[in-house]
C-alpha positions as a Markdown table, in Angstrom:
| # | Residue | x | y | z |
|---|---|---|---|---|
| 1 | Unk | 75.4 | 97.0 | 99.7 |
| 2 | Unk | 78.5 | 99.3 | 98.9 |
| 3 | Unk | 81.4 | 98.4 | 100.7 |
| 4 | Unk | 85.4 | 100.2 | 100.4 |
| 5 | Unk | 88.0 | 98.2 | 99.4 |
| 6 | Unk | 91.9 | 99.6 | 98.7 |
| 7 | Unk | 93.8 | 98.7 | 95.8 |
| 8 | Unk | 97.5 | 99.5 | 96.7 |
| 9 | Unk | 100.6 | 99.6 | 94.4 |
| 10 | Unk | 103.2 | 100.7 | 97.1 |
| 11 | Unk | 106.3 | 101.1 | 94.6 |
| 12 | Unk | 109.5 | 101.8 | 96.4 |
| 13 | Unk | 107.4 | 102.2 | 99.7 |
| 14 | Unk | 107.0 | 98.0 | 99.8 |
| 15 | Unk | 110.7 | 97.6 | 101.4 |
| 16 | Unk | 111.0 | 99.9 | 104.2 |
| 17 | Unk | 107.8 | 102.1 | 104.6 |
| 18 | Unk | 106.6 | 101.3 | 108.7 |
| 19 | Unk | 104.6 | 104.7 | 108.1 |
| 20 | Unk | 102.4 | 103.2 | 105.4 |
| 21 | Unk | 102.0 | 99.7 | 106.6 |
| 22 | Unk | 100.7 | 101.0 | 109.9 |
| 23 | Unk | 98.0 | 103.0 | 107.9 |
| 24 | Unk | 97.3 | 99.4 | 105.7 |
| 25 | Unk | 97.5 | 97.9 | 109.2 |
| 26 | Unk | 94.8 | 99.9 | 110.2 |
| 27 | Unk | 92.3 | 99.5 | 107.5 |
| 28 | Unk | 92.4 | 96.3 | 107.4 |
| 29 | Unk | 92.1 | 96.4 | 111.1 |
| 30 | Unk | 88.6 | 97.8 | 110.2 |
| 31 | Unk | 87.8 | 95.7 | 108.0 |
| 32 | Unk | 88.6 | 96.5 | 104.4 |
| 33 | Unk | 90.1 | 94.7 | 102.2 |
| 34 | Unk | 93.3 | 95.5 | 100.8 |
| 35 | Unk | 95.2 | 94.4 | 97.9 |
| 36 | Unk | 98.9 | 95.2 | 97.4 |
| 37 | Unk | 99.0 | 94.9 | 93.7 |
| 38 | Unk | 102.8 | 95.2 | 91.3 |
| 39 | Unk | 103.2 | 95.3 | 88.0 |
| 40 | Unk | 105.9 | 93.6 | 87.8 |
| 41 | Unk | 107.3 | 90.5 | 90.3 |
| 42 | Unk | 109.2 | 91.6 | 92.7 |
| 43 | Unk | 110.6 | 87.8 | 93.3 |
| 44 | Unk | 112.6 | 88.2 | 89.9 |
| 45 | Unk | 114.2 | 91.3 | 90.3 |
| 46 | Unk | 117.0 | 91.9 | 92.6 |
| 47 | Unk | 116.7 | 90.0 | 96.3 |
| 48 | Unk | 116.4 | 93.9 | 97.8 |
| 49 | Unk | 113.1 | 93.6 | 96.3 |
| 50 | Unk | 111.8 | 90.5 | 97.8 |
| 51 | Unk | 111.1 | 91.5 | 100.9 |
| 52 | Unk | 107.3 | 93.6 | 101.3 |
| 53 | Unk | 106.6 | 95.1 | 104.9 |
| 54 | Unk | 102.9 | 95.4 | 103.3 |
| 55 | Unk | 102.3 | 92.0 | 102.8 |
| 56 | Unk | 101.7 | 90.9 | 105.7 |
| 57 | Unk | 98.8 | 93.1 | 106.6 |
| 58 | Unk | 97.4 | 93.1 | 103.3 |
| 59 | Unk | 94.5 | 91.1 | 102.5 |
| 60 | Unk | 96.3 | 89.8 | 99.7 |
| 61 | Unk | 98.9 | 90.0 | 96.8 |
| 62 | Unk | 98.7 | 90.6 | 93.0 |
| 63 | Unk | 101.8 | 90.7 | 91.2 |
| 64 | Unk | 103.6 | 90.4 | 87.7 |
| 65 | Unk | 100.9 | 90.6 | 85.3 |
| 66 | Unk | 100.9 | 94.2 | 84.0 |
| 67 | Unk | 98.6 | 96.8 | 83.9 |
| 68 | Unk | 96.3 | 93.9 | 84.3 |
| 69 | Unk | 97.5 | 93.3 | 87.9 |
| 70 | Unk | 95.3 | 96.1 | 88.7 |
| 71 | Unk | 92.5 | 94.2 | 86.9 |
| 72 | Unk | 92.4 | 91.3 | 88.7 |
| 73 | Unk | 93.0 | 93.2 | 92.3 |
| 74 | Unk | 89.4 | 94.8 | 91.3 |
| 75 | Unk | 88.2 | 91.6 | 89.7 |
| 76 | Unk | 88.9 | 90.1 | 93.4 |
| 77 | Unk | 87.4 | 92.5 | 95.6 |
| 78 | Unk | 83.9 | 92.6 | 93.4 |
| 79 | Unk | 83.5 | 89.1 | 94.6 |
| 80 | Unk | 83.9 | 90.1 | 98.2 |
C-alpha cells in the first residue's frame, strides 16, 4: 500500500514561521508523517537557533548528519 510521507528541511523558516507550522500541523493532523530533517545541528550553533516552532508538530527530528540527514528521514518513513 502507497502511503505520503513529508520530508521537511525548513531552513530559516524553523524559528519563527506560524504560517508553515500550521500547514505541518495539518498534515500531520491527517495523518502523514513528517520529518523535519537539518543538515546541520541546530543545538551547536548560536542559541537563536535552538528553538524549532516545527518540532513539535512534526512526527520527528533528523538533524546534524549531512546530506545524509535526508537519508535517514527516508530510511525512517519506509519502515512506516
Amino acid at each position: 500500500k502507497e502511503k505520503s510521507s513529508v520530508v521537511i528541511n525548513p531552513a530559516a523558516f524553523t524559528h519563527y514561521s506560524y504560517a508553515l507550522r500550521d500547514a505541518c500541523a495539518a498534515l500531520t493532523g491527517s495523518g502523514l508523517s513528517l520529518i523535519e530533517v537539518h543538515i546541520s545541528n541546530p543545538h551547536s550553533r548560536e542559541t537563536f537557533r535552538h528553538n524549532s516552532v516545527i518540532s513539535g508538530v512534526a512526527t520527528g527530528v533528523i538533524a546534524g548528519f549531512g546530506i545524509d540527514s535526508y537519508l535517514l528521514a527516508l530510511e525512517q518513513l519506509s519502515r512506516r
